[in-house]
N, C-alpha and C positions, 0 to 999 in steps of 0.2 A: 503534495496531496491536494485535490481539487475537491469539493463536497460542497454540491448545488440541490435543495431540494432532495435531502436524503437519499443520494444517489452519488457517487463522483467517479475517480481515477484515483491511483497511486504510481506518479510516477519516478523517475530518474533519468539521469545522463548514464548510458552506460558505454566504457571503455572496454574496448574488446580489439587485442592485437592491432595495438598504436591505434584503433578507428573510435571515433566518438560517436553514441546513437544520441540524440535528445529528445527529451521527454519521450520516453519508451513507455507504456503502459504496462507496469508489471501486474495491477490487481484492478479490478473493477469492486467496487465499494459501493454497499449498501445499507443506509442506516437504520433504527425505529422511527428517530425523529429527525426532521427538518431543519429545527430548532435550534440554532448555536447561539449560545451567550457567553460574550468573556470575563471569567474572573482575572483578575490582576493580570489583563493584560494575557490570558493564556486560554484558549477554550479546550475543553478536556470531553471527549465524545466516549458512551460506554453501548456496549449492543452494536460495533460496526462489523459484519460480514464483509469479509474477505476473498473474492473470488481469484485464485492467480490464473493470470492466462499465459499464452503458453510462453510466450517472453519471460516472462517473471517466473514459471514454473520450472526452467532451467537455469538460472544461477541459483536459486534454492537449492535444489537440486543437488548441486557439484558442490556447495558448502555445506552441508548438513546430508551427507549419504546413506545414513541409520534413520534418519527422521521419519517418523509415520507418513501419509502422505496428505494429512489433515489435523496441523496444530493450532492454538495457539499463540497468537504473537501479539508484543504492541509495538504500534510504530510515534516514535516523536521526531515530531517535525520543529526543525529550530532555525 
């Protein structure tokens, strides 16, 4: 996950039939603030929009087949 000026990516390496893609852009990310400060070493961002594009909108997709087509999620990064 990248997040410059309340704006970023959310990416990954994705494996698909033995092939590797990297750093695929699954969501475009937008936040309230700009502002990141670390507590104990972890920053914890709240209010970030999630836009998945279409990369990212297909393996969502195939894993979650019932899912509305506008949830919810968090994501941690470690």
């Amino acid at each position: 996950m990248e997040l410059d000026g309340g704006s970023g990516e959310l990416t990954a390496d994705v494996d698909s039939l033995g092939d590797t893609s990297e750093d695929v852009v699954l969501a475009d990310l937008s936040a309230d603030t700009a502002d990141l400060t670390a507590r104990d070493d972890v920053i914890t961002l709240d209010d970030v929009t999630a836009t998945l594009t279409k990369a990212g909108a297909r393996p969502s997709a195939a894993s979650t087949p019932k899912a509305p087509p506008s949830t919810r999620s968090t994501c941690r990064s470690r």
